[in-house]
C-alpha positions in Angstrom: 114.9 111.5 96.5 114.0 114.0 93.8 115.6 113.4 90.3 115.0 115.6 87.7 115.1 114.1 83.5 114.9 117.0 80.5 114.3 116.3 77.1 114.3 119.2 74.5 113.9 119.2 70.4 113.3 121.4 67.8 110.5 122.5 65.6 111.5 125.7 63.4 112.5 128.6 65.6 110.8 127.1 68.7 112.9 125.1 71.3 110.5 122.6 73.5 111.9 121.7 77.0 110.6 118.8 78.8 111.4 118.8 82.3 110.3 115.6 84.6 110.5 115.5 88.2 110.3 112.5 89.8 110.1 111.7 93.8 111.4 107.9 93.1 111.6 105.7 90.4 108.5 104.6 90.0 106.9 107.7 89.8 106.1 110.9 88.1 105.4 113.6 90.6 105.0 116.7 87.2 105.3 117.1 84.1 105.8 120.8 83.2 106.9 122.0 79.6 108.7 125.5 78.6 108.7 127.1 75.2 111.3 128.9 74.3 110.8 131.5 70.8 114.2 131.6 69.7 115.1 134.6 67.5 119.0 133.9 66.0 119.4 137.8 64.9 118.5 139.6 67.7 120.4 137.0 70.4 117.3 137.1 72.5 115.7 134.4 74.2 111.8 134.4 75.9 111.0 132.2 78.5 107.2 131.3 78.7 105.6 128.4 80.9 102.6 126.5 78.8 101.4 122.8 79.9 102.8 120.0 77.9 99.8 117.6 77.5 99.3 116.9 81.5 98.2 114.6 82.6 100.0 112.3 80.0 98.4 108.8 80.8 101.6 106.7 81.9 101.6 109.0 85.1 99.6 107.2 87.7 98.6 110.1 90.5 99.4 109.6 94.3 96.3 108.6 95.6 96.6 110.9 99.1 98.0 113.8 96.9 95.1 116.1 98.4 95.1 115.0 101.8 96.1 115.9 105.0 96.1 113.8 107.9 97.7 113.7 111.8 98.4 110.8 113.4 97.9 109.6 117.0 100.6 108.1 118.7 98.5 104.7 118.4 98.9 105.0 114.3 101.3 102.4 113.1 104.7 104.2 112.0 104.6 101.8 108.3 101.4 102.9 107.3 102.4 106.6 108.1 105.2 105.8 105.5 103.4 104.6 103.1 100.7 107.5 103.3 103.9 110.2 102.6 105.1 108.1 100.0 101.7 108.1 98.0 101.7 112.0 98.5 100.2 112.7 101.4 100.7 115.3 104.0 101.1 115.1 107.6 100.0 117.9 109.7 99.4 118.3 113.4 96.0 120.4 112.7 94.4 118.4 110.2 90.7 117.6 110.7 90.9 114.1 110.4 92.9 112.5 112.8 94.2 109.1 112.1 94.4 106.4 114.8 94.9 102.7 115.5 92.5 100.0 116.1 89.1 100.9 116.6 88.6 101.6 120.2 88.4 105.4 122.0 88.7 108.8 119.7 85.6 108.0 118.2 86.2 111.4 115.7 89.2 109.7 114.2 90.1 107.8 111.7 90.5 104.2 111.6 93.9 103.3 109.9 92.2 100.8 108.4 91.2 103.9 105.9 95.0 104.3 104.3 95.4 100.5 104.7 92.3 100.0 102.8 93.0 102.4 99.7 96.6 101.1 99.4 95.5 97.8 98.6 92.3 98.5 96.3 95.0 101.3 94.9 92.9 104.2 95.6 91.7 106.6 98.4 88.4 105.7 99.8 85.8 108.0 101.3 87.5 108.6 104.7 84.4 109.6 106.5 82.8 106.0 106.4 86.2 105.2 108.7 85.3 107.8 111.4 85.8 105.2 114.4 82.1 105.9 115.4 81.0 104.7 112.4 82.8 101.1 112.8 81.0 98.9 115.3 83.9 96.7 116.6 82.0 93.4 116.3 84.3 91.3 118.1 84.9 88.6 115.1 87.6 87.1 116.6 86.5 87.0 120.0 87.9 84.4 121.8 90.7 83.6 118.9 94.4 83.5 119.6 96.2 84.5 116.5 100.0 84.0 116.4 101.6 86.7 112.8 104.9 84.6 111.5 106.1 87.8 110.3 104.3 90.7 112.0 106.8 93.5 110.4 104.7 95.8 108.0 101.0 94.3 109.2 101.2 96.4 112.4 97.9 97.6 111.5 96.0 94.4 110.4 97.3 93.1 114.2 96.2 95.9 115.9 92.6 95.8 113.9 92.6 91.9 114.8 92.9 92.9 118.1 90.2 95.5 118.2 88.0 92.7 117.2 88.9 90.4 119.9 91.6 88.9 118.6 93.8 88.0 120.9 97.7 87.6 119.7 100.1 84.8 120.9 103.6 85.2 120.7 104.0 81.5 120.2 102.7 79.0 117.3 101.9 76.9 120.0 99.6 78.7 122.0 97.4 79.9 118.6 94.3 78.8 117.1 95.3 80.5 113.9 98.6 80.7 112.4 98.8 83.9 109.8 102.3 83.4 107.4 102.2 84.1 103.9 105.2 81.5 102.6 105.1 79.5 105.8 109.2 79.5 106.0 109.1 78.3 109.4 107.4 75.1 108.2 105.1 75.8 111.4 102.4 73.1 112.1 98.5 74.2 112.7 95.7 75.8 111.1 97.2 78.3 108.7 96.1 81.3 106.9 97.8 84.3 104.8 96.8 87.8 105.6 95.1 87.8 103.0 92.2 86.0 104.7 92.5 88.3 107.7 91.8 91.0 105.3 88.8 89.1 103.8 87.2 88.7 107.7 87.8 92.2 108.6 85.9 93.3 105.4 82.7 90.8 105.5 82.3 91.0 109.0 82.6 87.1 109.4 84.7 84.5 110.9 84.6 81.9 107.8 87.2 78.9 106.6 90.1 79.7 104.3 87.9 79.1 101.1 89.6 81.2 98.4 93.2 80.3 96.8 94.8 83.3 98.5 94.1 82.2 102.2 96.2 79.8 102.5 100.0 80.3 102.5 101.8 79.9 99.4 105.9 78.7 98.1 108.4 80.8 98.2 109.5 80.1 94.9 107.8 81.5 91.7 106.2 78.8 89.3 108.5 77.6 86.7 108.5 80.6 83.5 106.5 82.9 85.9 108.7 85.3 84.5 107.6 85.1 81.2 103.9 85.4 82.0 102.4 88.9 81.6 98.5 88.4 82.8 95.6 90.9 82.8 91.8 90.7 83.4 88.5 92.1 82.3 85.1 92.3 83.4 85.6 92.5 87.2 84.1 95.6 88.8 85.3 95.7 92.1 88.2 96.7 93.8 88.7 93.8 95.7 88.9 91.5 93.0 91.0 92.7 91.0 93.3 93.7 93.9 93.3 89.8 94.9 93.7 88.7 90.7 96.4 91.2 90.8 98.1 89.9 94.1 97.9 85.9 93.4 99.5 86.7 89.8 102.9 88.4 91.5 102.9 86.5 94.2 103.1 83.4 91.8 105.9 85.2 90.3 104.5 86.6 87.2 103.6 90.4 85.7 100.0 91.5 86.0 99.2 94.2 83.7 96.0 96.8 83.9 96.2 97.2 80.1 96.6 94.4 77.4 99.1 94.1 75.0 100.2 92.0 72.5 102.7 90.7 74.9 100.7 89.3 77.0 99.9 85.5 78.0 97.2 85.3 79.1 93.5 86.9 79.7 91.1 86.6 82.6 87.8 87.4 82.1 85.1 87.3 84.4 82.8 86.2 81.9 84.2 85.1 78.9 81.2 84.8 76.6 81.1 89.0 76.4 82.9 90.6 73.6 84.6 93.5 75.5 86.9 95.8 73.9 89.9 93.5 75.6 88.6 90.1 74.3 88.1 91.3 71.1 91.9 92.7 71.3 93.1 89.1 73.2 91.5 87.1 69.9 93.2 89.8 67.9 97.0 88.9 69.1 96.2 85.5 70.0 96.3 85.9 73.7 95.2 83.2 75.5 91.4 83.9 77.2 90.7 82.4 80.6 88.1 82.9 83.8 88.9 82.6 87.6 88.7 78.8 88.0 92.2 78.5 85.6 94.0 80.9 87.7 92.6 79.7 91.2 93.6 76.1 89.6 97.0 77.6 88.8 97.5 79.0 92.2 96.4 75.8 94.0 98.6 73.5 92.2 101.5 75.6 91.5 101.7 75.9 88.1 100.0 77.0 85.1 97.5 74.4 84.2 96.2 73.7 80.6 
């Protein structure tokens, strides 16, 4: 849905007009300004298009703004979705062809490629997901995985199964259980998608080690609400999409930027004096590492 703001004020003769145009709520598709020389005796009224400061920095860009992708019929319909919905276009010509799993159409493009940049938040360089460049290594060869709730990780299944995975429609029948809240109160050895993720990317069949690969409650820890968490120091993608994820899925707000609103600090390494520890000591936020928010995360509440 497109919904349009305007904003205008005055400066002497001049009348600025701020027009935003927005594709959903969350989001700032433009930003485009008009200025307006206003001449009260003569009754006449110029209309001349200038740029207003683009882009201003609270506009995060779609990540597939420049793209244009088709789809086999084997693409999972969500992730097609998604890809519109972070600017992207779909056209039947395109050059890159998306498609599901890894096997056959060894010139497309893995769907593990939009998948991938949604959760790291940005588009990643789509050749090195060309289906001839990803040798299907058969990690879960000989696994039966049963998905709790399958809607929206139509993709993640169908990559699991490109790897040897083989998918049971029962709990029973599974050597893996994937759930993220484990509602069902199902029995065996269980996992969150999140650890499917981490398997796919390393290339390795491993135990649920990290905080995150292991289903969590429902519920929100007690004055998640209040909590507004950010981090420093951690380079990669991954990490800070997994910091990120354990912090709302434990209820609370994670912020890129620090404030003096915020809680609470996590810093990779907390004996450098970043720009952001300098600003935490400044306000008084409280300074952390990893191990207090995987502690957190395991226990269910925010430890001391």
């Amino acid at each position: 849905m497109r919904t349009t703001f305007q904003m205008s004020f005055y400066a002497g003769q001049n009348v600025y007009i701020i027009i935003l145009t927005c594709l959903s709520s969350a989001s700032v598709r433009g930003v485009f300004g008009y200025h307006v020389p206003f001449t009260r005796a003569r009754y006449s009224v110029r209309l001349r298009a200038v740029a207003l400061f683009p882009p201003l920095s609270f506009c995060r860009p779609f990540m597939f703004s420049r793209l244009s992708l088709s789809f086999s019929p084997s693409a999972p319909k969500g992730l097609i979705v998604q890809y519109e919905e972070e600017g992207g276009q779909v056209s039947r010509n395109s050059t890159y062809k998306v498609v599901g799993g890894l096997n056959g159409e060894p010139d497309g493009i893995s769907s593990l490629f939009i998948e991938d940049s949604l959760k790291v938040g940005d588009a990643l360089d789509i050749e090195e997901y060309r289906v001839s460049k990803l040798t299907v290594r058969g990690i879960f060869l000989g696994t039966r995985l049963h998905f709790a709730e399958p809607q929206g990780l139509e993709a993640l299944i169908a990559n699991c199964e490109a790897e040897g995975a083989e998918i049971s429609k029962t709990p029973n029948d599974a050597d893996v259980i994937v759930t993220l809240f484990n509602e069902k109160q199902l029995d065996g050895y269980l996992v969150s998608p999140y650890w499917v993720h981490r398997v796919l990317r390393t290339g390795r069949l491993s135990g649920a080690q990290r905080p995150i690969d292991r289903p969590c409650p429902v519920e929100s820890v007690a004055d998640a609400d209040r909590m507004l968490i950010s981090c420093t120091g951690f380079t990669e993608p991954e990490e800070r999409a997994e910091i990120e994820a354990m912090v709302r899925l434990m209820g609370a707000h994670y912020t890129p930027f620090l404030t003096p609103s915020n809680k609470v600090l996590i810093a990779r390494d907390k004996s450098v004096d970043s720009a952001k520890m300098k600003r935490a000591r400044e306000w008084g936020v409280k300074i952390v590492d990893l191990e207090w928010l995987d502690e957190s995360f395991r226990k269910w509440e925010w430890v001391d």
